[in-house]
matplotlib code that plots the C-alpha trace (Angstrom):
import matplotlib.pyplot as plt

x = [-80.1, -77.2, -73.7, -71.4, -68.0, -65.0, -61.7, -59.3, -55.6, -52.8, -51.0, -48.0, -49.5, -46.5, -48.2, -51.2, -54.3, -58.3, -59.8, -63.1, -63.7, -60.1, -57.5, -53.8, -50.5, -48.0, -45.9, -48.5, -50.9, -54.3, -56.6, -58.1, -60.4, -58.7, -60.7, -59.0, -55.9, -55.1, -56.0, -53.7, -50.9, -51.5, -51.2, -48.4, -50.3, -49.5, -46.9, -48.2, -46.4, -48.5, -48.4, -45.4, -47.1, -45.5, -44.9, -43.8, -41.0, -39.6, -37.0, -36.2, -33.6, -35.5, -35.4, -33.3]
y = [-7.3, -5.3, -4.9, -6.7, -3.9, -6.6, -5.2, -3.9, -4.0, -2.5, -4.5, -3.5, -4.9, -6.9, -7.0, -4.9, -6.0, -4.7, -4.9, -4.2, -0.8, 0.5, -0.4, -0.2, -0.7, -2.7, -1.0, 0.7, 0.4, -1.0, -1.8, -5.0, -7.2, -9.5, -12.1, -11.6, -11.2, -15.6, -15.9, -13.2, -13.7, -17.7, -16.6, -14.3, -11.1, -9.2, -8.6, -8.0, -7.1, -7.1, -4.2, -4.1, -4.2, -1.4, -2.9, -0.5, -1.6, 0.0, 2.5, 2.0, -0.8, -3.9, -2.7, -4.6]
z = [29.2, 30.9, 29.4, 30.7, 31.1, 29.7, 31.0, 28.4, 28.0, 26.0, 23.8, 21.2, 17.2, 15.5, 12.4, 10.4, 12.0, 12.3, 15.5, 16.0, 13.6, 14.4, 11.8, 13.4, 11.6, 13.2, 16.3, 17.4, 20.6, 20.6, 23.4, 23.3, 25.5, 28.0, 26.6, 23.4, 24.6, 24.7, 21.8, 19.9, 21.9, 21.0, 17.0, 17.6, 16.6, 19.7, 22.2, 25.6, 28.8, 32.1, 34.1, 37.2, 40.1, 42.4, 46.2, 48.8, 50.6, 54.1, 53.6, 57.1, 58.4, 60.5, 64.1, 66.2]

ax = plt.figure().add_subplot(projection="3d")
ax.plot(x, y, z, "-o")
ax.set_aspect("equal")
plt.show()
């Protein structure tokens, strides 16, 4: 059977929490499965903020 590679995101812990074998206090970064990440955010164990998507915009005035 082949892994399946689950995508990971950063999250900030508000409280003391084991994930997986890594034990994290609260305030500090963990990286958990996006799959998880509903779930947590759903019990208020974690505070996640999605990544800012950069756009690049013209520096240039419209031509007229």
């Amino acid at each position: 059977m082949a892994a399946v590679k689950e995508t990971m995101v950063e999250v900030t812990l508000k409280l003391n929490m084991k994930y997986d074998n890594e034990i994290k206090k609260a305030g500090e970064k963990l990286k958990i499965r996006e799959s998880d990440l509903k779930e947590l955010q759903g019990k208020g164990y974690i505070s996640y903020i999605p990544p800012v998507q950069n756009q690049q915009t013209s520096q240039n005035p419209p031509s007229k």
